[in-house]
NUNU-617501 format. One record per atom (N, C-alpha, C, O): residue number from 0; x, y, z; residue in one letter. Coordinates in pm, 1 decimal, decimal comma. Layout:
! residues N
+-----+----------+----------+----------+-----+
!   n !     east !    north !       up ! res !
+-----+----------+----------+----------+-----+
! NUM !        X !        Y !        Z !   A !
...
+-----+----------+----------+----------+-----+
END
This chain:
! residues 114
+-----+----------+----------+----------+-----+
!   n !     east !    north !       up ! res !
+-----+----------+----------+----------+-----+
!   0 !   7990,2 !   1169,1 !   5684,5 !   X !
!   0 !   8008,8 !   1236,7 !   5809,7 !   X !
!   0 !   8144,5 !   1194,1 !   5865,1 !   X !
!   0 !   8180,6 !   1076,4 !   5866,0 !   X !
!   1 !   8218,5 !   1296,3 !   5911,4 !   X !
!   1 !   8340,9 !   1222,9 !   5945,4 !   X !
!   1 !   8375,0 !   1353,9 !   6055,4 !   X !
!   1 !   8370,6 !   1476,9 !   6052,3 !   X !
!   2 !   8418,4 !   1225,5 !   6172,0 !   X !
!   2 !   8438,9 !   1280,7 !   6313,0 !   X !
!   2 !   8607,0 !   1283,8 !   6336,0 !   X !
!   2 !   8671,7 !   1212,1 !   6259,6 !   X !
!   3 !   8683,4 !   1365,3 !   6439,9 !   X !
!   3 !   8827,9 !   1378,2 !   6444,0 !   X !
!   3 !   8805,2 !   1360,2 !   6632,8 !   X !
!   3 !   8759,1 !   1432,8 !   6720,8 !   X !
!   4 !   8876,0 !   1200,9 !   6627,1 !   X !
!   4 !   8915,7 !   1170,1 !   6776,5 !   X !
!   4 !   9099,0 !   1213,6 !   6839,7 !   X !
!   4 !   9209,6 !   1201,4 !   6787,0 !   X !
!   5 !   9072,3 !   1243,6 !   6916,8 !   X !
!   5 !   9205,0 !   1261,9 !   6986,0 !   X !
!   5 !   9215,1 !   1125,2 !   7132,1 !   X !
!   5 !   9135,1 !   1116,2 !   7225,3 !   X !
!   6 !   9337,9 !   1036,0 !   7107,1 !   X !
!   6 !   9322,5 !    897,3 !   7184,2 !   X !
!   6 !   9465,4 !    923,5 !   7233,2 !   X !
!   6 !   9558,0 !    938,2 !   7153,4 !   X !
!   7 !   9483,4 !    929,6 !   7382,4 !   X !
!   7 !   9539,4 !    946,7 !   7453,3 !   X !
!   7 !   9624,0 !    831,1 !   7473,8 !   X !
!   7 !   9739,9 !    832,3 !   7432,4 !   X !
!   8 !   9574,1 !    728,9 !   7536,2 !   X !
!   8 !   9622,1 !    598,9 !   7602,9 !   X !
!   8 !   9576,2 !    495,5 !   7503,0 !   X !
!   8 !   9486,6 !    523,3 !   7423,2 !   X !
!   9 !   9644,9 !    355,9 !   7505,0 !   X !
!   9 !   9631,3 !    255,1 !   7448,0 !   X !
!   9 !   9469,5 !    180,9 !   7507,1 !   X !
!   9 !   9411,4 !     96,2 !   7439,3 !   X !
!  10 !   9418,4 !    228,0 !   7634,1 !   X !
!  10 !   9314,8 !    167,4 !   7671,8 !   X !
!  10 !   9170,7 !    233,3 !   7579,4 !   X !
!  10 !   9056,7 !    188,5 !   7566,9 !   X !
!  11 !   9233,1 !    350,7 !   7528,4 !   X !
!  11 !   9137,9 !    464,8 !   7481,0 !   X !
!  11 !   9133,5 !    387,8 !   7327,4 !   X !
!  11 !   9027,3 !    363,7 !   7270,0 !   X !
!  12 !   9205,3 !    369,8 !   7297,8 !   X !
!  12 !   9246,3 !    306,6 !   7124,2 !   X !
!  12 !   9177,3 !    182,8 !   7138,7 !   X !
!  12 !   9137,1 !    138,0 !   7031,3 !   X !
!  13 !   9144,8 !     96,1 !   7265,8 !   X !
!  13 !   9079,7 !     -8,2 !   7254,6 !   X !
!  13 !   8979,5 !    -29,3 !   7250,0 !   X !
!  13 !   8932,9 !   -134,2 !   7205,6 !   X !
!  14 !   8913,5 !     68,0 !   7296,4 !   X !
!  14 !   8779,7 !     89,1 !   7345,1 !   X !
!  14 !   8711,3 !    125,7 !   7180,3 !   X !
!  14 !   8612,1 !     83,6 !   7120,8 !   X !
!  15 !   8832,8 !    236,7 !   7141,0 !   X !
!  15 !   8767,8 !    304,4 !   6988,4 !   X !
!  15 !   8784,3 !    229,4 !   6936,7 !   X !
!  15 !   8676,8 !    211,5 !   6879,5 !   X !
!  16 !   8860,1 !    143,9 !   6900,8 !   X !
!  16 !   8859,9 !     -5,1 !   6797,7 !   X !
!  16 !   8692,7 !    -98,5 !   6855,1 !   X !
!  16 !   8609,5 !   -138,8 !   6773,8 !   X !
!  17 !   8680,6 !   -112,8 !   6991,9 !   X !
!  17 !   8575,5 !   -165,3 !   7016,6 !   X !
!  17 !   8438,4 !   -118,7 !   6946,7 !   X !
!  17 !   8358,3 !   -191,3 !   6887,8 !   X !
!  18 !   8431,2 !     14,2 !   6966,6 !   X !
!  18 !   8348,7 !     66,6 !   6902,1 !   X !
!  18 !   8328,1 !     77,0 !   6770,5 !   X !
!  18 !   8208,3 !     85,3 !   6743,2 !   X !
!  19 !   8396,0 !     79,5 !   6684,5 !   X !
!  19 !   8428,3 !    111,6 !   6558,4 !   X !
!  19 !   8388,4 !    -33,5 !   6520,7 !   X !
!  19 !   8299,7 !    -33,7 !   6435,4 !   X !
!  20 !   8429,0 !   -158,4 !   6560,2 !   X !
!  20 !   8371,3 !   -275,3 !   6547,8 !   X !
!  20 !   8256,0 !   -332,5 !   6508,6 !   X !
!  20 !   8229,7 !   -395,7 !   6406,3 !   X !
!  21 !   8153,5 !   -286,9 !   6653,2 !   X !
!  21 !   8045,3 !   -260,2 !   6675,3 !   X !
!  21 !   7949,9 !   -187,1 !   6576,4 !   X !
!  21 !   7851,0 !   -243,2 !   6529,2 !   X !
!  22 !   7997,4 !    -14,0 !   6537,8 !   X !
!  22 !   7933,8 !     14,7 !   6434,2 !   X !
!  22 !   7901,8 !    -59,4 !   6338,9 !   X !
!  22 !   7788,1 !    -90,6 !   6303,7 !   X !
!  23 !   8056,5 !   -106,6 !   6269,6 !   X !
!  23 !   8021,5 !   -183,5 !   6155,1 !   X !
!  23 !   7939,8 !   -310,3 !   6168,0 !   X !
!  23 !   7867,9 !   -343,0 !   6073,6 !   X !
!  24 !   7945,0 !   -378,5 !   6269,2 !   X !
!  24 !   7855,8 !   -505,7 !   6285,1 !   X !
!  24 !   7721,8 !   -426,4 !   6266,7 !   X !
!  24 !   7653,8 !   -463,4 !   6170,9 !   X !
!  25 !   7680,8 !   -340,5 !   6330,1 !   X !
!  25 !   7546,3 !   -274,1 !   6337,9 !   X !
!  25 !   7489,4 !   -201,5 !   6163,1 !   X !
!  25 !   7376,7 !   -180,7 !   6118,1 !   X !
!  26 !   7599,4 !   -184,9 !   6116,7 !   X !
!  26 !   7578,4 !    -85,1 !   6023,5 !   X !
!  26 !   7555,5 !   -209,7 !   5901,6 !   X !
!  26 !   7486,3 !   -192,4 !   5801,2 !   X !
!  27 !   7607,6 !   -299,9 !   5924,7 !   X !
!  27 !   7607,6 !   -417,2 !   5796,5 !   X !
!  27 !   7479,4 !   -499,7 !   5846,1 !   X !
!  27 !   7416,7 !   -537,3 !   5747,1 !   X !
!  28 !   7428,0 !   -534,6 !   5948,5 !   X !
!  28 !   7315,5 !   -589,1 !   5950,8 !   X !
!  28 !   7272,4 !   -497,0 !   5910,6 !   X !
!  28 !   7214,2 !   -534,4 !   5808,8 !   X !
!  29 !   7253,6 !   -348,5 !   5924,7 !   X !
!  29 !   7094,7 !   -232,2 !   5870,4 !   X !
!  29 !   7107,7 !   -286,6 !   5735,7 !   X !
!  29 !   7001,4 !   -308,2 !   5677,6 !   X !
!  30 !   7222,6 !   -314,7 !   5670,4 !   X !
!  30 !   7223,2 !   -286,3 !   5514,3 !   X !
!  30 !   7115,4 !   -419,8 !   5431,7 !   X !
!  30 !   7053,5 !   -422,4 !   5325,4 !   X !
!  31 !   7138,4 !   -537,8 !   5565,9 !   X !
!  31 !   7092,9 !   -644,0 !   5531,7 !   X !
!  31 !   6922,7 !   -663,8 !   5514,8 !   X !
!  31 !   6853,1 !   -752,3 !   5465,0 !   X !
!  32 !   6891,0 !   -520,7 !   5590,0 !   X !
!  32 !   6684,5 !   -542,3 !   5607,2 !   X !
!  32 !   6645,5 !   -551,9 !   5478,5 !   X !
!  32 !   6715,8 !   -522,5 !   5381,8 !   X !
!  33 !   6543,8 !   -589,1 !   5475,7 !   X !
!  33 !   6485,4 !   -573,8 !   5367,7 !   X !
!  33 !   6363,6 !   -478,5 !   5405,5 !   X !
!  33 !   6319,3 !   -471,3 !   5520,1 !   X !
!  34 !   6307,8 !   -397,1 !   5284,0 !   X !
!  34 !   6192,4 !   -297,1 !   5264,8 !   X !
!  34 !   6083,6 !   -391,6 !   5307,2 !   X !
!  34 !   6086,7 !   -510,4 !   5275,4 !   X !
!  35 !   6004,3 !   -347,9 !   5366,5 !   X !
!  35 !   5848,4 !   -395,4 !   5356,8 !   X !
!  35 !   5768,1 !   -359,1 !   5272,7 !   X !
!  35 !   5757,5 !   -247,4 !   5222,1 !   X !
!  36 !   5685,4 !   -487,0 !   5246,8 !   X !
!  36 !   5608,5 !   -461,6 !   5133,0 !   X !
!  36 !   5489,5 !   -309,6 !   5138,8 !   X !
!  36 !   5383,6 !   -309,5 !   5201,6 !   X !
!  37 !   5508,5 !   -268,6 !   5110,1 !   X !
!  37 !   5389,4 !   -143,0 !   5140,1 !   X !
!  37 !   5264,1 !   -111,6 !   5065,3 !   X !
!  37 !   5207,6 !     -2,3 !   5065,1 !   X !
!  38 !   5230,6 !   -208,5 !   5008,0 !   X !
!  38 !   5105,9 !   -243,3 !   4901,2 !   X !
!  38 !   4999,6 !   -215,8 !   5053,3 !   X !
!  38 !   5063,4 !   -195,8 !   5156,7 !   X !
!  39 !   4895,9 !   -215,5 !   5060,5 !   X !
!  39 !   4799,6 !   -236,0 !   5154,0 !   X !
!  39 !   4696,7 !   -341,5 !   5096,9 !   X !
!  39 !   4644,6 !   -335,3 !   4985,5 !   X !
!  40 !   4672,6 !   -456,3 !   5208,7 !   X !
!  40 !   4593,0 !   -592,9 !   5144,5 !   X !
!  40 !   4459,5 !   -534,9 !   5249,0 !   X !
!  40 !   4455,2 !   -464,7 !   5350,0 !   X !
!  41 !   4349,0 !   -612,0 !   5156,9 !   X !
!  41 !   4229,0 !   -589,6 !   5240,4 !   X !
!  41 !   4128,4 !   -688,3 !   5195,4 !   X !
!  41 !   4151,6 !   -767,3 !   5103,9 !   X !
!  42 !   4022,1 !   -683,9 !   5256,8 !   X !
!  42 !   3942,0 !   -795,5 !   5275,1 !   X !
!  42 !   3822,2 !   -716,5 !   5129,8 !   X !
!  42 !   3818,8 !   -601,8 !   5085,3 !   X !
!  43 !   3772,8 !   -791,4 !   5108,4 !   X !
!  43 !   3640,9 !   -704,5 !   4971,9 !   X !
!  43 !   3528,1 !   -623,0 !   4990,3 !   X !
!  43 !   3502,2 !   -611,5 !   5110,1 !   X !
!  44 !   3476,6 !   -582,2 !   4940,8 !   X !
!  44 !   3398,9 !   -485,5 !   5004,8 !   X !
!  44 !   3321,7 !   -528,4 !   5044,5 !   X !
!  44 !   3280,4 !   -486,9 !   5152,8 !   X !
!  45 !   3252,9 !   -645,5 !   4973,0 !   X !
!  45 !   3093,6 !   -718,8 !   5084,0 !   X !
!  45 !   3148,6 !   -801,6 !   5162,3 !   X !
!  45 !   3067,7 !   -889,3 !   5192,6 !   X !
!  46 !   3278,4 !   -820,0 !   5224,1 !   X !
!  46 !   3315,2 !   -869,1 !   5319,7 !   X !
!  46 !   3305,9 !   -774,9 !   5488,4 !   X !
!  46 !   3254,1 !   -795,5 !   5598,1 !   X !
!  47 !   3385,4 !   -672,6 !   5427,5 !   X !
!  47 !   3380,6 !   -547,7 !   5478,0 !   X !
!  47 !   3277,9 !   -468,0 !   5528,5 !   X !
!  47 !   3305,2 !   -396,1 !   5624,6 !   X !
!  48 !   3113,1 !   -466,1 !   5461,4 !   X !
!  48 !   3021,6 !   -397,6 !   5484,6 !   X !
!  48 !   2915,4 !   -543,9 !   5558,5 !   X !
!  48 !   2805,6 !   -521,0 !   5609,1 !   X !
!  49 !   2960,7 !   -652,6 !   5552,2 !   X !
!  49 !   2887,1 !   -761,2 !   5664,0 !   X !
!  49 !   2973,6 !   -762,9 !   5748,6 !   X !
!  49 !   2950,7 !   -849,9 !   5832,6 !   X !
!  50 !   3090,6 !   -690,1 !   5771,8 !   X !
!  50 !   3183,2 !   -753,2 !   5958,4 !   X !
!  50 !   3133,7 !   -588,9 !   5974,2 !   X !
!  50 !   3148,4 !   -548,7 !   6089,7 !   X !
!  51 !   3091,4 !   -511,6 !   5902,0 !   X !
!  51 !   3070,5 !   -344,7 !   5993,6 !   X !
!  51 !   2900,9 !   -379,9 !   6016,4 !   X !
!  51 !   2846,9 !   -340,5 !   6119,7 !   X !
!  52 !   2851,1 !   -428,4 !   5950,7 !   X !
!  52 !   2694,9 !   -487,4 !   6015,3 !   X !
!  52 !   2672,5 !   -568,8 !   6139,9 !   X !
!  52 !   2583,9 !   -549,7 !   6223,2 !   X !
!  53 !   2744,3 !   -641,5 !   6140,9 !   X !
!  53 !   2773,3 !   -731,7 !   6256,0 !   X !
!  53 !   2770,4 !   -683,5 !   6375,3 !   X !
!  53 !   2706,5 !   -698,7 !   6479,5 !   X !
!  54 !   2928,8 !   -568,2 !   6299,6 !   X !
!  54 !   2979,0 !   -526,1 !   6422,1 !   X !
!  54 !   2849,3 !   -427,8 !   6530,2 !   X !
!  54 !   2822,8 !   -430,9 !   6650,4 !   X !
!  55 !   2798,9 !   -353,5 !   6420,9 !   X !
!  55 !   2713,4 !   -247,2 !   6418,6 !   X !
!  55 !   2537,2 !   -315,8 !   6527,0 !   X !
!  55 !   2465,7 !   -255,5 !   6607,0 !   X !
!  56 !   2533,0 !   -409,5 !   6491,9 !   X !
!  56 !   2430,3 !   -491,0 !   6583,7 !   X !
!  56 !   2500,9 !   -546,1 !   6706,7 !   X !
!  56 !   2478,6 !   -506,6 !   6821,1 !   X !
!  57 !   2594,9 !   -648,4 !   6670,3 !   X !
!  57 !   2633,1 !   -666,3 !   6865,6 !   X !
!  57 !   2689,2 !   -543,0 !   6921,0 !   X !
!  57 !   2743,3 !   -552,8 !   7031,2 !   X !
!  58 !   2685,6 !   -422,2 !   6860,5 !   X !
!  58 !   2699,7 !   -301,8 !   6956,4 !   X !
!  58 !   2559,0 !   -261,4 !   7048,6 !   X !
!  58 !   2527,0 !   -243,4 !   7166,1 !   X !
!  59 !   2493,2 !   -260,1 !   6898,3 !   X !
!  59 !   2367,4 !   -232,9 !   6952,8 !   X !
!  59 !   2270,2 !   -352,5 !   7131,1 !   X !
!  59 !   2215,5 !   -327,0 !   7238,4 !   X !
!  60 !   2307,5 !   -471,1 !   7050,3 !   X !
!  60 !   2263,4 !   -542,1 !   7146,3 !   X !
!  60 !   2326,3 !   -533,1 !   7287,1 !   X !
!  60 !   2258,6 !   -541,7 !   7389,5 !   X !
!  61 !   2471,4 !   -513,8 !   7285,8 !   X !
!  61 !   2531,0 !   -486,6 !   7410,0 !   X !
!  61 !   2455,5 !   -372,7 !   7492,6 !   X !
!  61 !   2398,3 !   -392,3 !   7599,8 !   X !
!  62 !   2467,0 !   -214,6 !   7406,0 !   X !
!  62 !   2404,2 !   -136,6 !   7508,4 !   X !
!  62 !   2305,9 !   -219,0 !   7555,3 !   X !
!  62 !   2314,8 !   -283,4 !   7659,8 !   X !
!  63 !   2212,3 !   -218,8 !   7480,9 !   X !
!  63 !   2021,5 !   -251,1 !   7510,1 !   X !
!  63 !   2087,6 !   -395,8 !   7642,4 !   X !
!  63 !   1996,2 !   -410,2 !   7723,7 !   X !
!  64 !   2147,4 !   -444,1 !   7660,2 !   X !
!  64 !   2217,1 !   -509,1 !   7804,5 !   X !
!  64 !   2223,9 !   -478,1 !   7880,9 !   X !
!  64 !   2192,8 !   -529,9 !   7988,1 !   X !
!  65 !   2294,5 !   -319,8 !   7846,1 !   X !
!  65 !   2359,7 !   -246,2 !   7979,9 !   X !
!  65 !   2235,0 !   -209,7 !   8023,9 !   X !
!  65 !   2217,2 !   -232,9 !   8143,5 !   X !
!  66 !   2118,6 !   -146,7 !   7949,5 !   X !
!  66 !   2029,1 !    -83,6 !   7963,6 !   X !
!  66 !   1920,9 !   -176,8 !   8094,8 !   X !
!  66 !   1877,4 !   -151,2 !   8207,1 !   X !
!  67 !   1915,9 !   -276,6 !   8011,2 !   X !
!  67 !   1838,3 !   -376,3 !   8091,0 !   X !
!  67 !   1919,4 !   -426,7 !   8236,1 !   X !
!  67 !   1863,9 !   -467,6 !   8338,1 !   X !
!  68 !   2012,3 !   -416,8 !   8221,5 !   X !
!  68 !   2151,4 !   -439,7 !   8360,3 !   X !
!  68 !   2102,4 !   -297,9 !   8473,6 !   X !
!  68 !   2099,1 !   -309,9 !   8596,0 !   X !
!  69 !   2076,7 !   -201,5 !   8417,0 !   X !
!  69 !   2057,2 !   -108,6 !   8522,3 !   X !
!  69 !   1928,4 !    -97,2 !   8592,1 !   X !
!  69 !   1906,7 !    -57,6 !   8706,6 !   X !
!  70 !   1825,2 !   -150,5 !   8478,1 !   X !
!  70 !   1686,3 !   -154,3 !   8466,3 !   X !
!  70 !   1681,4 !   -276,7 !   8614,2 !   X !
!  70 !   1631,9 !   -255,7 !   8724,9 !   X !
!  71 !   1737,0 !   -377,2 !   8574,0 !   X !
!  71 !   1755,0 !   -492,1 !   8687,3 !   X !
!  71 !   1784,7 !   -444,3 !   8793,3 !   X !
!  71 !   1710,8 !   -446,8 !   8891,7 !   X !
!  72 !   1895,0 !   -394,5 !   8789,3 !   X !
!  72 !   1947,1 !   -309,2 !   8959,1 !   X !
!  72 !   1851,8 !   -230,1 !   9029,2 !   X !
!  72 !   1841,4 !   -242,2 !   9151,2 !   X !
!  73 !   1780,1 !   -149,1 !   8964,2 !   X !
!  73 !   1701,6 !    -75,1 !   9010,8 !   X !
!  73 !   1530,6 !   -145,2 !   9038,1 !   X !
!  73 !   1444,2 !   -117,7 !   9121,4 !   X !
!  74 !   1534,8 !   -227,9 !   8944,1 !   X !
!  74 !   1407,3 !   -317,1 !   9019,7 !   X !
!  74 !   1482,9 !   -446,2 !   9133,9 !   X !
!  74 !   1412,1 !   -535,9 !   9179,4 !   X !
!  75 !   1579,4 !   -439,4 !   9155,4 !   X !
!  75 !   1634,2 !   -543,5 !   9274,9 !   X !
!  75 !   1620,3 !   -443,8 !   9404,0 !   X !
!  75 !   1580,8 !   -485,7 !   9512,9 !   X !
!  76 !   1651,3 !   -328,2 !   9384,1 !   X !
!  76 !   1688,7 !   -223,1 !   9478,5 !   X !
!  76 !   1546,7 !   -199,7 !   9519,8 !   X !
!  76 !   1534,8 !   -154,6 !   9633,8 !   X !
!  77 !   1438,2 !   -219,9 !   9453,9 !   X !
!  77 !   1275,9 !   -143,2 !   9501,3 !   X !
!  77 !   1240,1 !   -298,1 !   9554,0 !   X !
!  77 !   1143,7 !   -299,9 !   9630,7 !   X !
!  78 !   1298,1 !   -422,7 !   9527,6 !   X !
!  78 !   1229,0 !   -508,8 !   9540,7 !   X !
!  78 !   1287,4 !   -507,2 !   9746,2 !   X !
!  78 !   1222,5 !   -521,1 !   9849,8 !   X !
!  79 !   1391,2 !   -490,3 !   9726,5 !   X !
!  79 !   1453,3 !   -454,1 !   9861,1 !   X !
!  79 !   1388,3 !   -351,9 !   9978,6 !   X !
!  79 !   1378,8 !   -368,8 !  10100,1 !   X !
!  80 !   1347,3 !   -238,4 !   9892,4 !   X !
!  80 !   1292,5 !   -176,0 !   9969,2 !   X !
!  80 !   1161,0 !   -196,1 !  10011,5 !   X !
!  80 !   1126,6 !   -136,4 !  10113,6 !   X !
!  81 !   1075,1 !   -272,2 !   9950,8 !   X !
!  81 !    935,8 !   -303,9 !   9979,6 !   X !
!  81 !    965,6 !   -404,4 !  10090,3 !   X !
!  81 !    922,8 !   -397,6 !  10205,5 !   X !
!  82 !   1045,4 !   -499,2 !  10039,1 !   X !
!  82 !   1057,4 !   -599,7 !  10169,7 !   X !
!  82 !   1073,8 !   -537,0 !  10333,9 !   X !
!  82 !   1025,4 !   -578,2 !  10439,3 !   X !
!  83 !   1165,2 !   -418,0 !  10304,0 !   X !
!  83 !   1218,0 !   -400,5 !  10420,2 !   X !
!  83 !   1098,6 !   -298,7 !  10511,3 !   X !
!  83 !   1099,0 !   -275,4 !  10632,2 !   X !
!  84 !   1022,3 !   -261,1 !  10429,4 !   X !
!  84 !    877,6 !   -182,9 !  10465,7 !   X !
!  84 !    768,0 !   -315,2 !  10467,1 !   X !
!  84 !    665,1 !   -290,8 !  10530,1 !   X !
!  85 !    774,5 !   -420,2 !  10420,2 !   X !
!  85 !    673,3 !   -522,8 !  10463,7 !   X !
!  85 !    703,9 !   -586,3 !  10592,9 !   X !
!  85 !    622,7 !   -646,3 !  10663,3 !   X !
!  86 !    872,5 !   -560,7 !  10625,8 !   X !
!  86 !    872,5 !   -623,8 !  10749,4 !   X !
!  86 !    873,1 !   -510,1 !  10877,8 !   X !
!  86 !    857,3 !   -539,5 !  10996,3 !   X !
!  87 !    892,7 !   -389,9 !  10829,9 !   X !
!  87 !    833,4 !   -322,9 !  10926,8 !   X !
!  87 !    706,4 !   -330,0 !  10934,9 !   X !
!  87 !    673,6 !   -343,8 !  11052,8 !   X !
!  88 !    601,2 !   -326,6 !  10850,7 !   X !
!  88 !    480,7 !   -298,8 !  10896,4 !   X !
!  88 !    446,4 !   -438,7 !  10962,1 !   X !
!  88 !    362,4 !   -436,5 !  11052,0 !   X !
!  89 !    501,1 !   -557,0 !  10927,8 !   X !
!  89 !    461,4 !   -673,9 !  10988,8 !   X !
!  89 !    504,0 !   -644,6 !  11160,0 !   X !
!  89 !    431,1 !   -683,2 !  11251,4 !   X !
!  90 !    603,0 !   -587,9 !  11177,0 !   X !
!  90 !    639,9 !   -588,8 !  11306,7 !   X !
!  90 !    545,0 !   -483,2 !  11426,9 !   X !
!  90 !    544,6 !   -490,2 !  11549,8 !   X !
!  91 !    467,6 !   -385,3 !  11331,8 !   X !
!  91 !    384,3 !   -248,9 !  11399,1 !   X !
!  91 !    284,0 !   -332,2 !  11439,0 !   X !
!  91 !    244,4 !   -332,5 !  11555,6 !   X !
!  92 !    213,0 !   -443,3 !  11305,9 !   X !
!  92 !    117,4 !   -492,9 !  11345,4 !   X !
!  92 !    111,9 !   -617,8 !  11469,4 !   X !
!  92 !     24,7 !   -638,2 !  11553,8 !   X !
!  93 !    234,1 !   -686,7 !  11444,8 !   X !
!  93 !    231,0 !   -781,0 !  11570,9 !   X !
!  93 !    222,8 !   -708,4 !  11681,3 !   X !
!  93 !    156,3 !   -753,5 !  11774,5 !   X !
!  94 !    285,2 !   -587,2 !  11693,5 !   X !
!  94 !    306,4 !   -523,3 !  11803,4 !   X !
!  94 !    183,7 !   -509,0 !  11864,3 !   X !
!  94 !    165,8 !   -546,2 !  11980,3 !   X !
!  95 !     61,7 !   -437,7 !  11769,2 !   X !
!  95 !    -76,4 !   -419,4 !  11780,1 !   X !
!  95 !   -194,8 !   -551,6 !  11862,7 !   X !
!  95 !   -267,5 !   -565,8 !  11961,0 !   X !
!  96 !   -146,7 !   -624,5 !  11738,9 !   X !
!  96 !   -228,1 !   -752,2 !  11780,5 !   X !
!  96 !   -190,5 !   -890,6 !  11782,1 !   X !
!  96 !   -258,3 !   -988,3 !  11750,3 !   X !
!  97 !    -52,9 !   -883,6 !  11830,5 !   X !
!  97 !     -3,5 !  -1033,9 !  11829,1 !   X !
!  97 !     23,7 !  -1095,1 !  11711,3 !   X !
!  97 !    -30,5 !  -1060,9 !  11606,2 !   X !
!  98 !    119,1 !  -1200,4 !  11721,4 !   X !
!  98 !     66,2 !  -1290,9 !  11625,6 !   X !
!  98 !    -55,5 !  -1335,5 !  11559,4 !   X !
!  98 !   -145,6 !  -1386,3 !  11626,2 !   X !
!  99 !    -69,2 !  -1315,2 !  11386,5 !   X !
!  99 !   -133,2 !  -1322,9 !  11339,9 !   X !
!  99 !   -180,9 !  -1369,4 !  11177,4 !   X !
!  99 !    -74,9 !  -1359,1 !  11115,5 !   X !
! 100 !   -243,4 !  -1396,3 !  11119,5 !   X !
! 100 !   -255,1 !  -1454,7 !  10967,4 !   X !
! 100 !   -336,2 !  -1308,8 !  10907,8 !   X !
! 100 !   -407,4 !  -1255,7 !  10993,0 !   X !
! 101 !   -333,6 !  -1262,1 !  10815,4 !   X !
! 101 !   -406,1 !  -1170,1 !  10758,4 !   X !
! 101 !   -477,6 !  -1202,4 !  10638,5 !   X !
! 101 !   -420,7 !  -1252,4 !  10541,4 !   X !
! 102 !   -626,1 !  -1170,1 !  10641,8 !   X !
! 102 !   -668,4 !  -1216,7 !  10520,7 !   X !
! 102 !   -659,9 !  -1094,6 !  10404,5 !   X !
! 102 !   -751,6 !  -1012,7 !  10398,3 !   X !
! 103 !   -569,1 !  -1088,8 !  10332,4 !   X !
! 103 !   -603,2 !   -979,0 !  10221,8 !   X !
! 103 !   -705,3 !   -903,8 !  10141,6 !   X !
! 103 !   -692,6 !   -796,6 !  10082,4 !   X !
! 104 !   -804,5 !   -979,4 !  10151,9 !   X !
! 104 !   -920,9 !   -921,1 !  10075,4 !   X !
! 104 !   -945,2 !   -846,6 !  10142,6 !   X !
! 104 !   -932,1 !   -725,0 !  10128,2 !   X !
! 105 !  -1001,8 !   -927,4 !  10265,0 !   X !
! 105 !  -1116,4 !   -806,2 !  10348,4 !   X !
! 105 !  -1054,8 !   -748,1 !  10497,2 !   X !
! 105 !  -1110,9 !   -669,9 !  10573,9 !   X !
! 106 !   -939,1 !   -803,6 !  10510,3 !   X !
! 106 !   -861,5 !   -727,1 !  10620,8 !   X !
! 106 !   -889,6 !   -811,8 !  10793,5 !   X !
! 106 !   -843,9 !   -789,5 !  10905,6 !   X !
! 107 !   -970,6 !   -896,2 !  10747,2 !   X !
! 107 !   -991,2 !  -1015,1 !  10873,8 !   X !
! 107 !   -858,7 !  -1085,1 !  10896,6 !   X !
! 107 !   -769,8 !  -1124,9 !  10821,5 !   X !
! 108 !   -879,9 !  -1085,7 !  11041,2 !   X !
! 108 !   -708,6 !  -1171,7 !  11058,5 !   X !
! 108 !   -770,5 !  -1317,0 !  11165,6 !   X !
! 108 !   -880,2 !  -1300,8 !  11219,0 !   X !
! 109 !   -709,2 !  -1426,2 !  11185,5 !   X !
! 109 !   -713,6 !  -1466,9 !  11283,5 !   X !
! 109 !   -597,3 !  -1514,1 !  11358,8 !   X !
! 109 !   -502,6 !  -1546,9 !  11287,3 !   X !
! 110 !   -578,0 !  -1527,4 !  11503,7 !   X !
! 110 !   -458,7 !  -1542,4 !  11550,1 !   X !
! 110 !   -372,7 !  -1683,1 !  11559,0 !   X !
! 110 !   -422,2 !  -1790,1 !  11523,6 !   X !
! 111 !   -271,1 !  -1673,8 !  11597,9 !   X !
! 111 !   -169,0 !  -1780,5 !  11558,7 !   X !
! 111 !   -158,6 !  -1830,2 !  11714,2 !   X !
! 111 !   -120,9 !  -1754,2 !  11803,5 !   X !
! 112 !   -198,8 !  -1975,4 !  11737,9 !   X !
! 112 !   -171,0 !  -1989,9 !  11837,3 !   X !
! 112 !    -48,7 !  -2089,4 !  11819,1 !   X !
! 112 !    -42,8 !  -2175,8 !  11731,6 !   X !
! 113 !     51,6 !  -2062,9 !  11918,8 !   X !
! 113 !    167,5 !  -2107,6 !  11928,4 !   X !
! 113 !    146,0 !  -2246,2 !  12040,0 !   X !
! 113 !    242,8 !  -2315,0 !  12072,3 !   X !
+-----+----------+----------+----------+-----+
END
């Protein structure tokens, strides 16, 4: 490939000498790379088909995590909501009859004296 400069001034000739420099520094390191090896290395095949087993179970186990992670949230979230309906109804009933102990079986209460 060959280019045709027109150099006006001596500052212009310096610059193109600069450059021209440069190429060649650039152009003589490229010459210096060396090829990469391009063989492809790999691990054996029953190496290969126990890290895709592996892999293939802690996938599995992760979801079945997530699964149980949402499963959790959603029994934290009902455990929340019962509370917040046990303490309303605790509050209807004081309202009713005071302070009180409730017996669960049979619905007998007796009162709390303070």
């Amino acid at each position: 490939m060959t280019f045709q400069i027109v150099i006006k001034t001596k500052e212009e000739a310096k610059n193109l000498e600069f450059i021209n420099k440069q190429l060649t520094i650039k152009l003589n390191q490229m010459s210096k790379v060396k090829e990469m090896e391009v063989t492809p290395k790999a691990i054996t095949k029953e190496e290969l088909e126990r890290v895709t087993e592996l892999q293939t179970e802690l996938q599995s186990y992760l979801a079945n995590i997530g699964v149980l992670e949402v499963q959790k949230a959603k029994a934290i979230y009902q455990v929340n909501m019962l509370e917040k309906g046990m303490d309303e109804m605790k509050k209807s009933i004081e309202e009713n009859y005071g302070p009180i102990n409730i017996n669960l079986t049979d619905g007998t209460y007796e009162e709390i004296k303070e």
